[in-house]
Backbone and ligand atoms as CSV (ligand in chain L), in Angstrom:
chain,resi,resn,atom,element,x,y,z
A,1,UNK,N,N,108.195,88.287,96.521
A,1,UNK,CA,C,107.382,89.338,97.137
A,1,UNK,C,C,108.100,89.887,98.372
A,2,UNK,N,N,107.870,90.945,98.521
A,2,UNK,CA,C,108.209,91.809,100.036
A,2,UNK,C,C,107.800,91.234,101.043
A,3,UNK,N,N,108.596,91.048,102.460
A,3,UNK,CA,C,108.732,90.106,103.619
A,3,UNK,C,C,107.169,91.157,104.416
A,4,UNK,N,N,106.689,92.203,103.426
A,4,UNK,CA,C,105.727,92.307,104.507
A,4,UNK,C,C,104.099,91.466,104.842
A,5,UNK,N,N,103.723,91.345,105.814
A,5,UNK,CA,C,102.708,90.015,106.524
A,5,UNK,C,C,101.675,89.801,105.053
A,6,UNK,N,N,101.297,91.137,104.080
A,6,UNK,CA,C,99.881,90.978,103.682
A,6,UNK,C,C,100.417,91.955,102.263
A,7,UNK,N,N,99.400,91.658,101.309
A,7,UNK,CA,C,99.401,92.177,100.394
A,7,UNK,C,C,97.963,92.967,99.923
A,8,UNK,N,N,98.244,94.053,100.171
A,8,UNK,CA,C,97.424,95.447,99.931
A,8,UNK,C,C,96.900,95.608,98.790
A,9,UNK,N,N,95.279,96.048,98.530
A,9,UNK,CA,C,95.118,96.736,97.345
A,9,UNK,C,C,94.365,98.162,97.668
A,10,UNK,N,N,94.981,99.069,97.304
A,10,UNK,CA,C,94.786,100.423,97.595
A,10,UNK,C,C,94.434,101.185,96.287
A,11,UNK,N,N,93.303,101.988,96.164
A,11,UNK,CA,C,92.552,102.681,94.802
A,11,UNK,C,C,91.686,103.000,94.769
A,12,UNK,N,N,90.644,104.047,94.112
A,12,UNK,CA,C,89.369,104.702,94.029
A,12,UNK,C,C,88.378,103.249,93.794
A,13,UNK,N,N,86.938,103.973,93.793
A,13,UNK,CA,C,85.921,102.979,93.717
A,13,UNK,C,C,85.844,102.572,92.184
A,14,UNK,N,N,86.229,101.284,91.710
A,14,UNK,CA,C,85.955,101.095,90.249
A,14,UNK,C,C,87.732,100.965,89.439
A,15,UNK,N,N,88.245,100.445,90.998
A,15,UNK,CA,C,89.918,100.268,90.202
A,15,UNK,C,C,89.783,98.928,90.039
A,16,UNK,N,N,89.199,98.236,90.457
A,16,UNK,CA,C,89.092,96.625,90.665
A,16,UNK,C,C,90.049,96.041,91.517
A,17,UNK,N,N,90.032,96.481,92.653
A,17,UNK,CA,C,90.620,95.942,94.178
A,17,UNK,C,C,89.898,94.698,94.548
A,18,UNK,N,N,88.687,94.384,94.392
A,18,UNK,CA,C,88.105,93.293,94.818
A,18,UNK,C,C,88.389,92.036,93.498
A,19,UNK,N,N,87.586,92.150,92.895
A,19,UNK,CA,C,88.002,91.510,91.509
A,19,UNK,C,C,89.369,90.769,91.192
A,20,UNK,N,N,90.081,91.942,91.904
A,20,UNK,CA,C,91.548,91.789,91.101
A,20,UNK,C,C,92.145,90.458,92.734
A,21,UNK,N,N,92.163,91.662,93.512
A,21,UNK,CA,C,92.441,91.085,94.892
A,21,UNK,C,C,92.479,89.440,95.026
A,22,UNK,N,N,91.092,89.220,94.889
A,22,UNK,CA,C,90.852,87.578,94.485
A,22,UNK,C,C,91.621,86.855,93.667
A,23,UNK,N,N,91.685,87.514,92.551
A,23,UNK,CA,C,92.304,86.514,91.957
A,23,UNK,C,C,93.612,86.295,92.109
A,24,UNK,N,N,93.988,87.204,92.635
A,24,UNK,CA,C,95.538,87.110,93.148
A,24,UNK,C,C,95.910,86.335,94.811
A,25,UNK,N,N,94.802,86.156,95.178
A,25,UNK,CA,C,94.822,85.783,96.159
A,25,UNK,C,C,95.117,83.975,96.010
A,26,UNK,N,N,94.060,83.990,94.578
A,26,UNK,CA,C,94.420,82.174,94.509
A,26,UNK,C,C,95.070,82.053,93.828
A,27,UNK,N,N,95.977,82.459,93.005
A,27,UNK,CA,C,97.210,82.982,92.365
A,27,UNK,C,C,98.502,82.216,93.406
A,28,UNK,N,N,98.279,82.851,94.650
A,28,UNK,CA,C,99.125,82.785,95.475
A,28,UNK,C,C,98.476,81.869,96.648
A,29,UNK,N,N,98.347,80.958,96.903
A,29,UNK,CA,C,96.768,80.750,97.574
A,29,UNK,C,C,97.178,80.663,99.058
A,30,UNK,N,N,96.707,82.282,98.774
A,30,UNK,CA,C,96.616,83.340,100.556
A,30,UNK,C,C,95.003,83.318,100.672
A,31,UNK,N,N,94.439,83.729,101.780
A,31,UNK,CA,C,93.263,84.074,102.381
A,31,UNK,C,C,92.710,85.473,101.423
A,32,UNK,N,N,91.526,85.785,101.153
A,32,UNK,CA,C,91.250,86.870,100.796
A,32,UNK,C,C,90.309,87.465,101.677
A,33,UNK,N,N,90.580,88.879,101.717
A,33,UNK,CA,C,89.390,89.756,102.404
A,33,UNK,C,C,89.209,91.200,101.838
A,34,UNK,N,N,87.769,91.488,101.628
A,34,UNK,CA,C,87.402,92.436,101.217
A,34,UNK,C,C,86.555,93.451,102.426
A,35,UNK,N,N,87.786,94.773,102.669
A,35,UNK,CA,C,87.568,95.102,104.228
A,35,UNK,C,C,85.575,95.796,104.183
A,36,UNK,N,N,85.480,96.271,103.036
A,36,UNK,CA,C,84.432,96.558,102.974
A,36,UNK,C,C,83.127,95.487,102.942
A,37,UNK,N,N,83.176,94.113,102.702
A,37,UNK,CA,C,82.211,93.169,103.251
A,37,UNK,C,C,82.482,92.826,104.506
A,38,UNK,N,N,83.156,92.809,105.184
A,38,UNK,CA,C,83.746,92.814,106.651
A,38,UNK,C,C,83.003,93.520,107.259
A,39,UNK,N,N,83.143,94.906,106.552
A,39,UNK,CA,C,82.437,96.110,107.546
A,39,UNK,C,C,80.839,95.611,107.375
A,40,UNK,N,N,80.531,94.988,106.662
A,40,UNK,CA,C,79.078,94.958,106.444
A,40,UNK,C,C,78.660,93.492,107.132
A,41,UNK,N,N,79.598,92.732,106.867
A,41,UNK,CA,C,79.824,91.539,108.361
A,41,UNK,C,C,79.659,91.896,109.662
A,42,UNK,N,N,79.934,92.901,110.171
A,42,UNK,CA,C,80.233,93.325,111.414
A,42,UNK,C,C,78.960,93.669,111.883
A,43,UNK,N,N,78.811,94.779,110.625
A,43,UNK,CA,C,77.448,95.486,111.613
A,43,UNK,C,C,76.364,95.369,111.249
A,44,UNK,N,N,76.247,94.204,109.969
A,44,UNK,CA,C,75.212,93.257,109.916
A,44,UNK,C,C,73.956,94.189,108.996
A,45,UNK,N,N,74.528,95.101,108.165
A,45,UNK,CA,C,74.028,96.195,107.436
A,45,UNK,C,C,74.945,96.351,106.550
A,46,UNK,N,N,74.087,96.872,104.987
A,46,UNK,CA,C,74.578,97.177,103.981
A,46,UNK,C,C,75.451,98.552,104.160
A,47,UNK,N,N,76.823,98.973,103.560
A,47,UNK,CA,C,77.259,100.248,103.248
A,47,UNK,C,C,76.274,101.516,103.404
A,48,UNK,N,N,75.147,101.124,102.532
A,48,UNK,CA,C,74.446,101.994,102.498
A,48,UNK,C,C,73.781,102.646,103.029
A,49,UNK,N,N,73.096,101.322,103.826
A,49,UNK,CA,C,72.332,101.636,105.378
A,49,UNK,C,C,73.201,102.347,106.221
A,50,UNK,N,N,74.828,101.553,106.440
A,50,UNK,CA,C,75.194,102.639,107.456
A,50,UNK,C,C,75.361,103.812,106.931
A,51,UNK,N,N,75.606,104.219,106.063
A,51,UNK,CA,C,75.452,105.575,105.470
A,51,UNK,C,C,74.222,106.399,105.787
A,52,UNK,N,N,73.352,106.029,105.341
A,52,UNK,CA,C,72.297,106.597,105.706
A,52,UNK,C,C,71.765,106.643,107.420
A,53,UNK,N,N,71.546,105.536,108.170
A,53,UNK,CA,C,72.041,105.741,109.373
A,53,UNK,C,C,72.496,106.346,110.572
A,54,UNK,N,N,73.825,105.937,110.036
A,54,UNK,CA,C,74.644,106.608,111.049
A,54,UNK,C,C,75.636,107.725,110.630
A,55,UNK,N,N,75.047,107.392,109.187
A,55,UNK,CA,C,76.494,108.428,108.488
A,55,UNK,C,C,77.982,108.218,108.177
A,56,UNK,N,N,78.692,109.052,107.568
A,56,UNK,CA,C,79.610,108.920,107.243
A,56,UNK,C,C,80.827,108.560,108.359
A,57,UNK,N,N,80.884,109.373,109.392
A,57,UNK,CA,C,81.713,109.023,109.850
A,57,UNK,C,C,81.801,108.264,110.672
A,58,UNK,N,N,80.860,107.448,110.997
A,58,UNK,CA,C,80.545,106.320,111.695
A,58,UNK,C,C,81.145,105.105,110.877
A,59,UNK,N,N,80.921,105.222,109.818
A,59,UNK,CA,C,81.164,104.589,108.516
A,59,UNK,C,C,83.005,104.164,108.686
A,60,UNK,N,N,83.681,105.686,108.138
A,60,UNK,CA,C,84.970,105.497,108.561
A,60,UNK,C,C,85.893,104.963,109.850
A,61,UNK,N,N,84.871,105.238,110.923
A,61,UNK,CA,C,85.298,104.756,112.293
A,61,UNK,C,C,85.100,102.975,112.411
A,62,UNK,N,N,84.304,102.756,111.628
A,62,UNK,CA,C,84.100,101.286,111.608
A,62,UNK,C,C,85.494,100.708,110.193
A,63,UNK,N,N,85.455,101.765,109.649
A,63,UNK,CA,C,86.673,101.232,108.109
A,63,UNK,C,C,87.828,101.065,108.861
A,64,UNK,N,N,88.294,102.341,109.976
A,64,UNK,CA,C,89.573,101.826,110.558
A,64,UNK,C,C,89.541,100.929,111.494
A,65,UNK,N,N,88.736,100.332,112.253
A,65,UNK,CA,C,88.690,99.569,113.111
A,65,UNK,C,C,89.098,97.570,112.039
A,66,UNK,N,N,87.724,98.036,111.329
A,66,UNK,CA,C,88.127,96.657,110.549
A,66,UNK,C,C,89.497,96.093,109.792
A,67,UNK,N,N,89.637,97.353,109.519
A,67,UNK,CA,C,91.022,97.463,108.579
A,67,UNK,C,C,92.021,97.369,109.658
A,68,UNK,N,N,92.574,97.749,110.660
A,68,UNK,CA,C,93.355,97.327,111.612
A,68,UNK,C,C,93.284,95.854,112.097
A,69,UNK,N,N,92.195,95.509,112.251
A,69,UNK,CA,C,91.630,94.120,112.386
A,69,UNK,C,C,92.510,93.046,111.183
A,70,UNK,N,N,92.114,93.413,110.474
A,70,UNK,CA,C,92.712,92.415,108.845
A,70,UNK,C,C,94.094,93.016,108.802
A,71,UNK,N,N,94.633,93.849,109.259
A,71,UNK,CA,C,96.204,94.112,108.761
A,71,UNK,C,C,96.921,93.270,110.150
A,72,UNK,N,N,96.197,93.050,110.986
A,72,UNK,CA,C,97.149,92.383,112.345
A,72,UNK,C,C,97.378,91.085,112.058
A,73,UNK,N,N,96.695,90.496,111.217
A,73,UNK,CA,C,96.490,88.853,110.752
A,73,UNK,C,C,98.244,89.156,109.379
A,74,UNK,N,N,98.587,87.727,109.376
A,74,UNK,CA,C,99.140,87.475,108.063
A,74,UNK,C,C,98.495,86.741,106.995
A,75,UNK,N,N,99.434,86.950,105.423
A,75,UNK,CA,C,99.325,85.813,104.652
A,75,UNK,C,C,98.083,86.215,104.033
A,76,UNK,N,N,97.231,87.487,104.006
A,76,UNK,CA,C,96.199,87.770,103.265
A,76,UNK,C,C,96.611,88.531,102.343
A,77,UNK,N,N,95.495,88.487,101.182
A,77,UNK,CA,C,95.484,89.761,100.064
A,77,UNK,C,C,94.085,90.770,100.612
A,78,UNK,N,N,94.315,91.774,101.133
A,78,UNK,CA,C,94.004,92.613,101.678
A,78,UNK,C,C,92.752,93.325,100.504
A,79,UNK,N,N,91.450,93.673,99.946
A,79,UNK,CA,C,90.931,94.793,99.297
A,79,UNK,C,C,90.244,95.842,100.075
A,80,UNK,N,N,91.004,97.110,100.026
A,80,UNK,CA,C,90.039,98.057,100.821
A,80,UNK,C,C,89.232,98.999,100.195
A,81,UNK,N,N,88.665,99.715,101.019
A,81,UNK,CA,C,87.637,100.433,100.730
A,81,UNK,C,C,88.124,101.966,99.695
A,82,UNK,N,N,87.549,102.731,99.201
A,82,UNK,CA,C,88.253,103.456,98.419
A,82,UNK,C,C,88.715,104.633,99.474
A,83,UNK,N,N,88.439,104.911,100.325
A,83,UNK,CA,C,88.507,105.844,101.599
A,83,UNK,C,C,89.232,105.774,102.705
A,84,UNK,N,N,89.483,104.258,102.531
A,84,UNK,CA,C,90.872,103.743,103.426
A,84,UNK,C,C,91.493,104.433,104.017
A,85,UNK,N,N,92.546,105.204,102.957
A,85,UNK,CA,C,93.716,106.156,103.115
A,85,UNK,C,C,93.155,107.280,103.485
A,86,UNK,N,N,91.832,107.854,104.481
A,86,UNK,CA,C,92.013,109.187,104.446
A,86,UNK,C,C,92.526,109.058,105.737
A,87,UNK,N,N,92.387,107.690,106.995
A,87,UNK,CA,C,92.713,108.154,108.216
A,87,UNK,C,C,94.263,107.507,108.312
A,88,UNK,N,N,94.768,108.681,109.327
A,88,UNK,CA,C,96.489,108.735,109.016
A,88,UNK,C,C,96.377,107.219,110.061
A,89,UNK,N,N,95.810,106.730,111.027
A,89,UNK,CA,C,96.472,105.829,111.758
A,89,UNK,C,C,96.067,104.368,110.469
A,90,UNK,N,N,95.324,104.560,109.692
A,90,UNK,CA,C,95.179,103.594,109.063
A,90,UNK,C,C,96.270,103.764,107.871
A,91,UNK,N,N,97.156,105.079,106.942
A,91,UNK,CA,C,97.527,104.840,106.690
A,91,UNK,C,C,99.133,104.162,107.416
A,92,UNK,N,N,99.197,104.800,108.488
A,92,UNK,CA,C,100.556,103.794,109.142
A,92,UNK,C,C,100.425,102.073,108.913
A,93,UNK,N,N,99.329,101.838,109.414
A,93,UNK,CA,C,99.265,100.500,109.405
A,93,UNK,C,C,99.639,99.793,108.261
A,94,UNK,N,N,99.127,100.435,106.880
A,94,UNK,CA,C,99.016,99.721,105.653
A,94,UNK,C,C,100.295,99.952,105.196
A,95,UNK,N,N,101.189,100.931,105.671
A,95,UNK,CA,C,102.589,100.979,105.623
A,95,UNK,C,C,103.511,99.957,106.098
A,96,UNK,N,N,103.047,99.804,107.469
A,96,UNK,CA,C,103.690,98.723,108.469
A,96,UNK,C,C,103.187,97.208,108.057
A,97,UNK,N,N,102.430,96.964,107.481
A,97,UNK,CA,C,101.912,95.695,107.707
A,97,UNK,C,C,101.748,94.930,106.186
A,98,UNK,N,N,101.357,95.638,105.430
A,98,UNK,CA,C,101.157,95.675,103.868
A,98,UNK,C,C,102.480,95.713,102.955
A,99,UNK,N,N,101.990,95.449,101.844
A,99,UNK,CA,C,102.948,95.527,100.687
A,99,UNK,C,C,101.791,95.610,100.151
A,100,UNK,N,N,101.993,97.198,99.699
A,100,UNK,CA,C,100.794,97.906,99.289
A,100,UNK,C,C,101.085,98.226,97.609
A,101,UNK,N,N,99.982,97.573,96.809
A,101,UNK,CA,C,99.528,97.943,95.482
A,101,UNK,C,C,98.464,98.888,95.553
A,102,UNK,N,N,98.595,100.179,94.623
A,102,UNK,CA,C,98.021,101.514,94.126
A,102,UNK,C,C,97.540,101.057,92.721
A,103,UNK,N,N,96.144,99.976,92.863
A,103,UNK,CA,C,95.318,100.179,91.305
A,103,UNK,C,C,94.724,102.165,91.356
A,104,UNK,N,N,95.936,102.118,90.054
A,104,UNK,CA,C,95.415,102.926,89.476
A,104,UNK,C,C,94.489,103.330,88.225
A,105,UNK,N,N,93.115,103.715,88.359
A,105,UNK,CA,C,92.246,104.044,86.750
A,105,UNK,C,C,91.714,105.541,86.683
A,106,UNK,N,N,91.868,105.718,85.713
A,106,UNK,CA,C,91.461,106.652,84.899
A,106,UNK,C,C,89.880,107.271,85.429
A,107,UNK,N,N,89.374,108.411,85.165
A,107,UNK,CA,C,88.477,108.748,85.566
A,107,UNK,C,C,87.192,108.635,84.762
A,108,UNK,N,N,87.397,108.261,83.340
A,108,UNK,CA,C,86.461,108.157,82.405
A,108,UNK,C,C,86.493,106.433,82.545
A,109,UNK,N,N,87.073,105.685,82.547
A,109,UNK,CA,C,87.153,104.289,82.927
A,109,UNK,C,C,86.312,104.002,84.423
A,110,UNK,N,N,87.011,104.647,85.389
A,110,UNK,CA,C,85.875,104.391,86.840
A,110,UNK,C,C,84.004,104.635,86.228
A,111,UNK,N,N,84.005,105.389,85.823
A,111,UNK,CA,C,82.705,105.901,84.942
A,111,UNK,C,C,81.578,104.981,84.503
A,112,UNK,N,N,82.744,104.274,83.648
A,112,UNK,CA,C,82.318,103.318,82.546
A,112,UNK,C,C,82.081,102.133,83.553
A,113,UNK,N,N,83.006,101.613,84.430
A,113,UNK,CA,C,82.764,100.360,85.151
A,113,UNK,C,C,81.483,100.200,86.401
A,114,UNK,N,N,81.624,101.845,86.818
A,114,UNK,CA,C,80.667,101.908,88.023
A,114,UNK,C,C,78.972,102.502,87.438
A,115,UNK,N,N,79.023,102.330,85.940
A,115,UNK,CA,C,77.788,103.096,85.393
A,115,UNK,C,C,76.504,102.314,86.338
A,116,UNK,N,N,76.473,101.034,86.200
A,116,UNK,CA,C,74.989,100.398,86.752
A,116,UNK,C,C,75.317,100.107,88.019
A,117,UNK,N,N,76.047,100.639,89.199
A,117,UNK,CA,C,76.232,100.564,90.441
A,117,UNK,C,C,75.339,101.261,91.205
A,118,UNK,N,N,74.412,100.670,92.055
A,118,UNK,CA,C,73.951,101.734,92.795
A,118,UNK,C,C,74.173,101.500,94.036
A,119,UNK,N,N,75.151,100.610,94.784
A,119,UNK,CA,C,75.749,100.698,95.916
A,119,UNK,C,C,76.794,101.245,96.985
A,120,UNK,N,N,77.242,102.171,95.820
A,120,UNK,CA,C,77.881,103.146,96.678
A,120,UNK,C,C,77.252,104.315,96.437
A,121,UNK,N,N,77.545,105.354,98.568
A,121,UNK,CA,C,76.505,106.011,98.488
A,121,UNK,C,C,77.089,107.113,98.428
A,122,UNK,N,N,78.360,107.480,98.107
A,122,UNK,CA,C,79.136,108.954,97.891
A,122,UNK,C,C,78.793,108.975,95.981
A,123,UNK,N,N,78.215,108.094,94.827
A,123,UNK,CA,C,78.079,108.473,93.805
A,123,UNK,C,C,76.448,107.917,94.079
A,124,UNK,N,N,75.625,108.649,95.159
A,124,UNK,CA,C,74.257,108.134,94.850
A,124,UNK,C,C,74.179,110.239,94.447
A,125,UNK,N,N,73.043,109.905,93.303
A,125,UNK,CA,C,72.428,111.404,93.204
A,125,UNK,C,C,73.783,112.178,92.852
A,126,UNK,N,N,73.570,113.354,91.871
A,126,UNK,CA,C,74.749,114.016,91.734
A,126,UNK,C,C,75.410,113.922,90.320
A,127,UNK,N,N,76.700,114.938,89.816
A,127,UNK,CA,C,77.261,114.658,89.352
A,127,UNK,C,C,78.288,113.324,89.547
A,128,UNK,N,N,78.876,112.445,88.683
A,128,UNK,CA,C,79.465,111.605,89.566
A,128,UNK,C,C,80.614,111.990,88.833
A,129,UNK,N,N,80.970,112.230,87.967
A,129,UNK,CA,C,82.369,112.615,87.615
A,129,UNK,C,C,83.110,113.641,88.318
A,130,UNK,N,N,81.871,114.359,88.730
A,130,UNK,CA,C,82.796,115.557,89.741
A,130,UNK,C,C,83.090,115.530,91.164
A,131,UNK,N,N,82.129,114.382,91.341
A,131,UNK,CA,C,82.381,113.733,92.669
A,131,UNK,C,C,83.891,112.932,92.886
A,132,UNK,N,N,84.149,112.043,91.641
A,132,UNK,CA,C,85.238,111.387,91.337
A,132,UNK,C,C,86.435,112.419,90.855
A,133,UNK,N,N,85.894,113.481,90.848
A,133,UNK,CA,C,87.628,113.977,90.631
A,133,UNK,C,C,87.524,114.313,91.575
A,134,UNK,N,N,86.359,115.257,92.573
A,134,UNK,CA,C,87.008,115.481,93.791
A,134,UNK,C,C,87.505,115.024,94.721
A,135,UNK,N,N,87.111,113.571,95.001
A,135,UNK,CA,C,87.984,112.668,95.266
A,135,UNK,C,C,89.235,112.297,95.368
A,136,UNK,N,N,89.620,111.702,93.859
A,136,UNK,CA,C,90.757,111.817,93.445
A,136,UNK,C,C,91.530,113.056,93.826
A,137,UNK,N,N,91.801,114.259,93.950
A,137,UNK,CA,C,92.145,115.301,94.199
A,137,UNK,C,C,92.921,114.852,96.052
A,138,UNK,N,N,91.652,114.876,96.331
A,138,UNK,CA,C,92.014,114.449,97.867
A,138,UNK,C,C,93.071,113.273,98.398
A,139,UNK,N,N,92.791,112.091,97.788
A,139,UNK,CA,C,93.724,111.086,97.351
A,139,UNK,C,C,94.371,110.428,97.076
A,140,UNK,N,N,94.460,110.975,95.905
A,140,UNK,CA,C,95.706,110.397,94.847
A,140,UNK,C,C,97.370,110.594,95.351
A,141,UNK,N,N,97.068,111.313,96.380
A,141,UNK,CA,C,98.246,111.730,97.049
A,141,UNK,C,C,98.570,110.882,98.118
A,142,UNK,N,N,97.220,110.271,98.677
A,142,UNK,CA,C,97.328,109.737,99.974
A,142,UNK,C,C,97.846,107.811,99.577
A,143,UNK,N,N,97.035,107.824,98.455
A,143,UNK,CA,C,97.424,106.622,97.674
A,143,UNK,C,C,99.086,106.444,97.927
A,144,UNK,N,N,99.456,107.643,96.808
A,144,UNK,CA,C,101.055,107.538,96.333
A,144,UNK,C,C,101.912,107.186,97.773
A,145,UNK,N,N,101.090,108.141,99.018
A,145,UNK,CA,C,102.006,107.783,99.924
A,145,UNK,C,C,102.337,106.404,100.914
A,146,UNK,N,N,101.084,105.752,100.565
A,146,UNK,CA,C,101.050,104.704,101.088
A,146,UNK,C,C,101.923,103.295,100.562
A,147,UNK,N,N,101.488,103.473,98.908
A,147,UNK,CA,C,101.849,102.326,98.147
A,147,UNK,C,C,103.765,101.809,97.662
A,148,UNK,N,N,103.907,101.069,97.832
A,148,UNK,CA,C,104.852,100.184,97.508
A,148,UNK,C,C,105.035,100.365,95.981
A,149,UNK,N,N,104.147,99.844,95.271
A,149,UNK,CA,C,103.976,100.083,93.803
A,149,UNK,C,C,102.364,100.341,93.438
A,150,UNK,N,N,102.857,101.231,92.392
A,150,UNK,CA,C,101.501,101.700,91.558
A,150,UNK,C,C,101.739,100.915,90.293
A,151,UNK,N,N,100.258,100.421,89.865
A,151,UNK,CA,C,99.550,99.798,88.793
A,151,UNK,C,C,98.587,99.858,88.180
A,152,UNK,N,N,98.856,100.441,86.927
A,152,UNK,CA,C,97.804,101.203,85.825
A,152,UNK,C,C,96.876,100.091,85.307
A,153,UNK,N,N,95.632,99.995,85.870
A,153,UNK,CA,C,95.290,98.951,85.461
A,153,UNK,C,C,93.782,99.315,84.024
A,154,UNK,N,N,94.728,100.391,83.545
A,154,UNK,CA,C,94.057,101.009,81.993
A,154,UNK,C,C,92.385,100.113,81.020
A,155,UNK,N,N,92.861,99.814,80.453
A,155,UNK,CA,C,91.644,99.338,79.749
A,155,UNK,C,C,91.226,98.056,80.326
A,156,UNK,N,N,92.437,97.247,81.037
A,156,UNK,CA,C,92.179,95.895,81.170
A,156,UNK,C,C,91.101,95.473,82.364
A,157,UNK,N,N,90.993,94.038,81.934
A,157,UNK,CA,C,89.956,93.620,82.668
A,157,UNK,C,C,90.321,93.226,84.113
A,158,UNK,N,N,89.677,92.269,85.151
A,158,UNK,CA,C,90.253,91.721,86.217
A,158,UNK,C,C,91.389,90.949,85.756
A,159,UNK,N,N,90.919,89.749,85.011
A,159,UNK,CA,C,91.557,88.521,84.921
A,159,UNK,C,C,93.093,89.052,83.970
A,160,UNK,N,N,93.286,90.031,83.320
A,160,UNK,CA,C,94.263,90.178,82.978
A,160,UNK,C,C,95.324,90.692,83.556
A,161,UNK,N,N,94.565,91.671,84.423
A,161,UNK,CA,C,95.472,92.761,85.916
A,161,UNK,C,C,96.122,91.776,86.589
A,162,UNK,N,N,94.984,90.970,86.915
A,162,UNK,CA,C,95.498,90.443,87.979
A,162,UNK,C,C,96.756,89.123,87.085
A,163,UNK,N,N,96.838,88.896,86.594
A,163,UNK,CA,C,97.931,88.072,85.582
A,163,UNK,C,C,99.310,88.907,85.961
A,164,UNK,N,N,99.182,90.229,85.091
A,164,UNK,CA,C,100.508,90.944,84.931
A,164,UNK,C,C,100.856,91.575,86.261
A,165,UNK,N,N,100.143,91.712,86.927
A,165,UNK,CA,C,100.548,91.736,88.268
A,165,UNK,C,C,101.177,91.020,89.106
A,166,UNK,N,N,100.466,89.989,89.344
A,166,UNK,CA,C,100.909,88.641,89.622
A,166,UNK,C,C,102.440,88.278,89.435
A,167,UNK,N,N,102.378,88.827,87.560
A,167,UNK,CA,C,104.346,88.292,87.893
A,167,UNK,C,C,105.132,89.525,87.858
A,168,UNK,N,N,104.763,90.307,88.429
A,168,UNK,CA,C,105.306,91.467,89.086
A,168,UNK,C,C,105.894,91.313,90.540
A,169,UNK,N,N,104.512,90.980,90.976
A,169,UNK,CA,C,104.974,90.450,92.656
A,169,UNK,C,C,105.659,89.412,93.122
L,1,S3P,C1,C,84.141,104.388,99.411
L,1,S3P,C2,C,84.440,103.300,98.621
L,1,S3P,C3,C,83.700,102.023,98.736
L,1,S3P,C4,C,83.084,101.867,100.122
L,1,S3P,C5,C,82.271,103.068,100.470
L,1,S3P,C6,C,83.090,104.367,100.461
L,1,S3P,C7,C,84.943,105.609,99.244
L,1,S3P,O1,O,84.597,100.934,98.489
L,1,S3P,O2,O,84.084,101.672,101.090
L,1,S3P,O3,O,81.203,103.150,99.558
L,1,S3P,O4,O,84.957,106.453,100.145
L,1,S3P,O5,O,85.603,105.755,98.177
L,1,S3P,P1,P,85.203,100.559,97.039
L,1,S3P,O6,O,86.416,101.404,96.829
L,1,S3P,O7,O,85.527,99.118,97.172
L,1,S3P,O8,O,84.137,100.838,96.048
C-alpha cells in the first residue's frame, strides 16, 4: 500500500464506502471510521435532524471539521460522506493524508441499493434518480480529482469488493 497515514473511501451515496470500508479495515486490521456516524457522534443528532435543523450547510461545516479530525490520526480506513469532496480544503486533506479509493456505481445500481433508505435527506421526497445524476454531474469530477485509484464496484456485493480490492492494495 501507499506510505500515505490512512486509507480513503471516496463515492456517491449507495457505493458501499461503509460496508466495504469495514471490511477492509479487518482485512488489514486498521481502526475503522465512518465520518458520517462521527458527525452524528458529535452532535448527538441524526443526519437528518441536522438537516432539518440547521440545514445543509451547517451539515457540511460539521463534515469538514470531522473529516479533518479523522484524516490527522493514522492507520485508519477512512468512509466518508458522499459530499465530502465538495469542500476544496477537505479535498486537500484527503489528498495529503489519504490513499484515496473512488467506489465507483452506476446510477441504476445506487437506485436499487438505496430503494428502502429513508435516511438520507438529499433523496427524501422527489425524483431520486434526478437528484442522483445531478449529483453525480457535480462530482464525479471532484471524485476523479481526489482519488488515487478508482473502483467499479458494478454488480458486486460488499464482501466481494472488498476481497478484490483488498489485493489490489
Ligand atoms: C450525503 C451523503 C451521505 C450523508 C449525507 C449527505 C451526500 O453519506 O453524508 O446524507 O451529500 O451525498 P453516504 O454517502 O455515506 O450515504
Amino acid at each position: 500500500m501507499n506510505p500515505a497515514p490512512n486509507l480513503v473511501l471516496v463515492g456517491p451515496m449507495g457505493s458501499g464506502k461503509s460496508s466495504i470500508g469495514r471490511r477492509l479495515a479487518q482485512r488489514f486490521g486498521l481502526a475503522f471510521f465512518d465520518a458520517d456516524r462521527e458527525i452524528e457522534a458529535q452532535a448527538g443528532a441524526s443526519i437528518a435532524t441536522i438537516f432539518e435543523c440547521t440545514g445543509e450547510a451547517d451539515f457540511r461545516a460539521r463534515e469538514q471539521i470531522v473529516l479533518a479530525g479523522l484524516l490527522a490520526g493514522e492507520g485508519a480506513v477512512i468512509a466518508t460522506g458522499g459530499g465530502s469532496v465538495l469542500d476544496p480544503r477537505s479535498r486537500e486533506l484527503l489528498h495529503a493524508r489519504g490513499f484515496v479509493v473512488h467506489l465507483h456505481v452506476d446510477i441504476a445500481q445506487q437506485l436499487a441499493r438505496l430503494a428502502r433508505d429513508r435516511s438520507r435527506p438529499l433523496l427524501a421526497g422527489g425524483d431520486r434518480e434526478a437528484v442522483l445524476r445531478r449529483l453525480a454531474e457535480v462530482r464525479e469530477p471532484l471524485y476523479a480529482q481526489v482519488a488515487d485509484l478508482r473502483f467499479d464496484t458494478a454488480a458486486m456485493g460488499a464482501a466481494e469488493t472488498a476481497a478484490k480490492l483488498g489485493h489490489l492494495l
